[in-house]
C-alpha angles and dihedrals in degrees: 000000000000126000099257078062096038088052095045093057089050099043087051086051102052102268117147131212097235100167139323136219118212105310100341123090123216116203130173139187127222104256100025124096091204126108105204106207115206122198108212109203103156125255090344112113118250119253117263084244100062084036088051087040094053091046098056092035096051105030095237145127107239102169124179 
C-alpha cells in the first residue's frame, strides 16, 4: 500500500495534515495523542512496520 491510499484512509477518518519534514507527513486527530508520521516515497509501498505502527497509533484498519 503506497502513501496517496494510506492518506486517504487517514484524511476520511479526521486526520489532519498538521506539517511535514522533508518527505515524511505528520498528521493528528483531535482527541488523539498520537502523531501519525507518513513517508511519502512515490509510488513504493510503504514497510509492515509503518503500516503496523499506523494501525495501533491510530486505531485503524489499514490492510494491504
Amino acid at each position: 500500500m503506497n502513501f496517496k491510499k494510506v492518506e486517504k484512509i487517514l484524511k476520511k477518518n479526521g486526520w489532519v495534515h498538521i506539517r511535514t519534514s522533508g518527505s515524511h507527513f505528520q498528521f493528528k486527530k483531535v482527541g488523539i495523542d498520537f502523531v501519525a508520521t507518513l513517508p511519502n516515497h512515490g509510488a513504493k509501498d510503504l514497510s509492515i512496520g509503518v503500516l503496523k505502527s499506523l494501525e495501533k497509533g491510530t486505531g485503524l484498519s489499514i490492510k494491504n
